[in-house]
N, C-alpha and C positions, 0 to 999 in steps of 0.2 A: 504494500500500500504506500501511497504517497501522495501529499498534499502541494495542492494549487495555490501558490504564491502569488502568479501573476496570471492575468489572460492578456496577450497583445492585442491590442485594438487591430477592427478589422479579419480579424482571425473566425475562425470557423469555429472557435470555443466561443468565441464573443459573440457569433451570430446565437448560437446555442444559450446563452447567457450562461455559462456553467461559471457558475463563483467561486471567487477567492475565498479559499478555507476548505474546498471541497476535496473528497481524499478520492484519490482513483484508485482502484483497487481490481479490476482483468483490463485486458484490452484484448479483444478475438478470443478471449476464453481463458490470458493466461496473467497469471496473480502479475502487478507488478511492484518490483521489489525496488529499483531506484528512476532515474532520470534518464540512464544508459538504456533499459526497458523500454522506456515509452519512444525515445527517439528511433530502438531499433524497431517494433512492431508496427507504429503509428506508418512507416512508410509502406501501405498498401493502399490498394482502389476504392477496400471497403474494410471499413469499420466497425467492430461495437465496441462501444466504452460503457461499462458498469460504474456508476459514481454516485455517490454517497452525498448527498451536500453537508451543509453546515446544521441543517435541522436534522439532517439523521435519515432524510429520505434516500430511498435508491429508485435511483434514474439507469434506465439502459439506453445508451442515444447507437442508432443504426446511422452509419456516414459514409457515403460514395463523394469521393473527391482523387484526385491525382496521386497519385503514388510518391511524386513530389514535398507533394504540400503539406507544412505542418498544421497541426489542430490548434496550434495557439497557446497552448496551456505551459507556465513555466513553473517547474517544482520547487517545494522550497529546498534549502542544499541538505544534500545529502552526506550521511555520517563518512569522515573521511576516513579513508584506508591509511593508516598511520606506519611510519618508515619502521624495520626493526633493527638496522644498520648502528653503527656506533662511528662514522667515518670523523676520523680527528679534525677534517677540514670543514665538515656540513656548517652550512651559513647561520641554521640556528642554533647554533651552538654562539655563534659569534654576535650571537643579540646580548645586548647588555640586561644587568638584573637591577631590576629597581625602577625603571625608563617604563612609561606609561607608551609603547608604541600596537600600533597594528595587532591587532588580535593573531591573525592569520601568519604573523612573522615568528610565532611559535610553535605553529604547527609543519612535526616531519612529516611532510605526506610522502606515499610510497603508493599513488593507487593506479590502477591501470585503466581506469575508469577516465579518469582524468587525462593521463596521457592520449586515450585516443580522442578523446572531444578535445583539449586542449593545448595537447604538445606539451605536458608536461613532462619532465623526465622521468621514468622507474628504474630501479634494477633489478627487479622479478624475482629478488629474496621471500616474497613474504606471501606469493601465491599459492594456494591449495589446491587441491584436486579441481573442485568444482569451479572456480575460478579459471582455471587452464581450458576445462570444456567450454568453459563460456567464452573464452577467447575465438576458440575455435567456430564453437556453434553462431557467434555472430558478427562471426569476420571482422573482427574489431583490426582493423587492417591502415594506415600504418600504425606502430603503436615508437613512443620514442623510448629509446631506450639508455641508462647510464652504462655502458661496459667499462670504460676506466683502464681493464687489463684484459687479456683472454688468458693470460698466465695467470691460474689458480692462486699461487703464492702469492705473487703480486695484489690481485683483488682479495685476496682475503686479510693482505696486512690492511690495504685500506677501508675494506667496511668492517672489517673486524665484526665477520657474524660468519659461521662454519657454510649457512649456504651460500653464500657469496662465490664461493668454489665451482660451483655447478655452471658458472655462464655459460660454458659454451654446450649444455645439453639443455642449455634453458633457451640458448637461440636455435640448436637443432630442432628444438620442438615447435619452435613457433615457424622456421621452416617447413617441416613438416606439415602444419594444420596453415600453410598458404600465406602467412601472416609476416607482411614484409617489416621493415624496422628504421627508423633512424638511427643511430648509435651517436654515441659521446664519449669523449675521454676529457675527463679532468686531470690537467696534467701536473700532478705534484714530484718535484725532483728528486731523485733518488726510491722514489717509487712506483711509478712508472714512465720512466722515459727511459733513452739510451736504447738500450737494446731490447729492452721488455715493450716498448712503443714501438720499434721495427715491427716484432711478431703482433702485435694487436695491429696494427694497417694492414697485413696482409691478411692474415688470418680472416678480420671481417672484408677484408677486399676477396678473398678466394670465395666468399660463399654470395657472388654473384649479386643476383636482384635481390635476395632474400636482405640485405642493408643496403637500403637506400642514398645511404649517405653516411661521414662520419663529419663529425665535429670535433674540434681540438681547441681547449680553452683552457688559460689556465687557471692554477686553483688563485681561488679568491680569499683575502684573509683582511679580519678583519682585526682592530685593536682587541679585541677580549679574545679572539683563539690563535692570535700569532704564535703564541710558545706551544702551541697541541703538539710538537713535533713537525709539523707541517712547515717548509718555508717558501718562500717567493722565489717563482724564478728569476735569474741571474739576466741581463740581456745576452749574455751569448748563449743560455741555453736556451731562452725562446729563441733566438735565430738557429741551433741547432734541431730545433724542431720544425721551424718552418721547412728547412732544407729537406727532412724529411717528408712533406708535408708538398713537396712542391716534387717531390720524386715521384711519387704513387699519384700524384695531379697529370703528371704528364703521362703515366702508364695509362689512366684512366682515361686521360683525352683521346688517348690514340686506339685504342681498343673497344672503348665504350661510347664516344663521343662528348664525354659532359665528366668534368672535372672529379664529383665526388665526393673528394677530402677536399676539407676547408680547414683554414685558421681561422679563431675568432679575433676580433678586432681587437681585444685586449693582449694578444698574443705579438701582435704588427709592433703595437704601443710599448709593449713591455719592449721588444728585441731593439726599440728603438728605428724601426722602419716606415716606411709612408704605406696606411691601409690602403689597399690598392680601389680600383672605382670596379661600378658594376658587374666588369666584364668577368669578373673572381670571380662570380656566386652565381649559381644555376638554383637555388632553392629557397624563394623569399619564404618559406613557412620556417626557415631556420632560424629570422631574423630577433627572435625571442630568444634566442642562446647565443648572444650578442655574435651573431654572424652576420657581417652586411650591415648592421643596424648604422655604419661612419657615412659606407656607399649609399645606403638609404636616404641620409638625411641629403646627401651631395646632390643626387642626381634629383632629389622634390623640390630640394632650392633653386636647383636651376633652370629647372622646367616651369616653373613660377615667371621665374626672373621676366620673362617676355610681356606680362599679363600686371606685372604690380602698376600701380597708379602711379603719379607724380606727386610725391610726399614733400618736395620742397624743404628742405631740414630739418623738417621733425624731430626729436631725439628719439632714437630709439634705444634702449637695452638691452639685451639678450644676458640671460643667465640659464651658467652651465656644468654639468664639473669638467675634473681633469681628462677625463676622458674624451671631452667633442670639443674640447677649449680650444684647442688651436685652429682647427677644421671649422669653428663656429665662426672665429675671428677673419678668419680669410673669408669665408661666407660670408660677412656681416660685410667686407669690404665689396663683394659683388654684386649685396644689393644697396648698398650706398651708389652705386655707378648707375646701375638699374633704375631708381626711384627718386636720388636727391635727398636720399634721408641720410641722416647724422646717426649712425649705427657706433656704438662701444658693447664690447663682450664682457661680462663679468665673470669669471671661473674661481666656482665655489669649492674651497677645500670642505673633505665631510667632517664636522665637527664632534661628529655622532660614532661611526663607525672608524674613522682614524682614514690616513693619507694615501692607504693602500685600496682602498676602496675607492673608486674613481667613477662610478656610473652615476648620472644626472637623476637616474629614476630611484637612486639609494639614499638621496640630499634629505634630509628635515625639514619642517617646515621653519623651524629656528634659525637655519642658516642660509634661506633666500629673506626671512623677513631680516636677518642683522645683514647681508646685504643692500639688501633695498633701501634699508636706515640710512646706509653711509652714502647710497651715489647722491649725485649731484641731480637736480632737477632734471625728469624727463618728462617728455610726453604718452610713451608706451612701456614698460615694461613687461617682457615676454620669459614666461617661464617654459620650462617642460613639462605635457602634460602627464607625460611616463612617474613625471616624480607624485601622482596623482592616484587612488582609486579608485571605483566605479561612484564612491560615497561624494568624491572633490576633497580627500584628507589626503594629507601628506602622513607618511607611516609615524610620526610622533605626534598625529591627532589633532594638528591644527589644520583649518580649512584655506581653500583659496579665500574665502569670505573673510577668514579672519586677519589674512595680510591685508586685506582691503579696508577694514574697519581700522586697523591701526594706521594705515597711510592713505587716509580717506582722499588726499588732492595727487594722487598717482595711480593713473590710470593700470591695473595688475591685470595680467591677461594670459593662460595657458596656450599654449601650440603646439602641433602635432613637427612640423618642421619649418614655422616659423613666417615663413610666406606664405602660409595657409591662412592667417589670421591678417598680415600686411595686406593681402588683397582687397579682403572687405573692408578695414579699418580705413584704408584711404580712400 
């Protein structure tokens, strides 16, 4: 069973009026159990939905619609499948105690539920039987996955949980039952790189379509789990990884036609190199495992560029972290040319997480508003909306509303990449 949170307007739940609060409980006949459930049954020509409302009635609604089209109904969230890993590097680990942030920034999730609706990563330690069948039985097809190592030892020093060992009969299987994969490697030194990252490129490169791709990022650390054992790559060992990285690229281009393996942009940054543009990445659904996400921002700013207005000096501000600071500033200079506006980059250290954490969408809300305090008179200020939730909090619980309340004669303004929001403003 599961309860109706929302119905989207316009929806075939909304013509139906089925309300908010009302619990679904079969769809064709079969009990369901989460949100994974209704998305996979609902796509058929014909429907019954048994549903229960908020008074306690049951309603059976009969529905012929497109095999397409959703019914509208959005569930409330469902219980999350929780990580059983101990990895010295895991991010929540790296959350501070005492700090009023994000609820969600505490929770290990590990669910595969999640990976295939949202690209979240697993590492298929914590599956059950029944769970494997269900993989199978409803093609939950790609599913992303962490591999880290294919060398047993390797992964098991870093999740430090006995089935961690099993990956490579936990990717046989999903071979097996059709179920293709992204894969990831978190690359912590001295634990999997050098030579133990040779045999994981191949190894997932030899089993064909069944990995769609790999990812290569490095570990992220933050001021509370720096000393885990865990340290930062050196820049020449991210450059000795790229070069690996750029070997199995070009095997792949010439054999398979489409690259493959990627670096993530933190990895270019860390080696000290320039993130390269578009022409790297064949797979924008990566761009949440900060792959692409430098080229992303490059090539939306400049397809704008044509289309901005004539801003005539306006001030503008951009604020960013260390990670898009340089790449924002040369942007900022492009469309100063473009528009006439008076573009300055702000690039915010995290004051939260410490100097090693570099992502825009990792910032406080404390540390654009003690920026915003110090610049000088603008006309726009543009944040990142990444550093944002679906709620508008920034992950230490203050809102976009509430830097606006406090610098009520400053115009505060989220964007997606920046000229998205200059277009209509001017």
């Amino acid at each position: 069973m599961i309860r109706v949170e929302k119905v989207r307007g316009g929806s075939i739940a909304a013509e139906l009026e089925i309300a908010i609060g009302s619990r679904l409980l079969r769809l064709n006949g079969q009990a369901l159990r989460d949100a994974l459930d209704l998305q996979y049954l609902e796509a058929a020509e014909f429907v019954e939905l048994d549903v229960e409302t908020p008074e306690g009635e049951r309603l059976v609604y009969e529905i012929e619609k497109d095999a397409s089209e959703s019914l509208g109904l959005v569930p409330e969230p469902d219980k999350i499948r929780r990580c059983t890993n101990a990895c010295p590097f895991c991010f929540v680990k790296g959350n501070p105690k005492g700090e009023k942030l994000r609820h969600s920034l505490y929770i290990k999730d590990d669910d595969y539920r999640l990976s295939f609706m949202y690209g979240h990563y697993v590492t298929l330690t914590n599956l059950r039987e029944a769970d494997w069948e269900r993989i199978a039985e409803q093609r939950l097809s790609p599913l992303y996955v962490s591999v880290h190592a294919t060398n047993p030892d390797a992964r098991a020093r870093l999740l430090v949980n006995p089935r961690s060992r099993q990956i490579n009969e936990h990717l046989d299987r999903l071979e097996a039952s059709r179920i293709a994969c992204h894969a990831q490697v978190v690359l912590c030194p001295g634990f999997n790189d050098g030579l133990i990252l040779d045999r994981t490129i191949q190894d997932l490169y030899d089993r064909g379509g069944a990995v769609l791709s790999l990812s290569v990022v490095p570990v992220g650390l933050t001021r509370f789990n720096r000393h885990s054992g865990i340290r930062a790559l050196t820049p020449a060992e991210s450059r000795e990884a790229i070069g690996k990285i750029e070997a199995i690229r070009a095997q792949a281009r010439s054999e398979r036609g489409y690259a493959w393996c990627y670096a993530a942009d933190e990895l270019f940054l860390s080696a000290g190199l320039e993130v390269p543009g578009t022409e790297y990445f064949d797979e924008e659904e990566l761009a949440s495992n900060g792959v692409g996400a430098i080229s992303r921002l490059r090539g939306a700013v400049r397809a704008d560029l044509p289309a901005l207005p004539e801003l005539g000096g306006r001030r503008v501000l951009l604020l960013t972290g260390r990670a898009m600071g340089l790449e924002l500033e040369r942007l900022g200079k492009e469309i100063e040319a473009a528009s006439g506006a008076k573009v300055r980059t702000a690039v915010l250290a995290n004051s939260l997480y410490g100097p090693l954490v570099t992502s825009a969408g990792l910032l406080p809300g404390r540390d654009f508003l003690t920026a915003l305090r110090a610049s000088p008179s603008v006309d726009l200020a543009l944040l990142p909306d990444a550093a944002l939730n679906a709620q508008g909090l920034f992950l230490d619980d203050l809102s976009l509303d509430d830097l606006r309340s406090e610098l009520p004669d400053m115009e505060i303004r989220a964007a997606d990449h920046v000229t998205d929001v200059l277009q209509e403003w001017g």
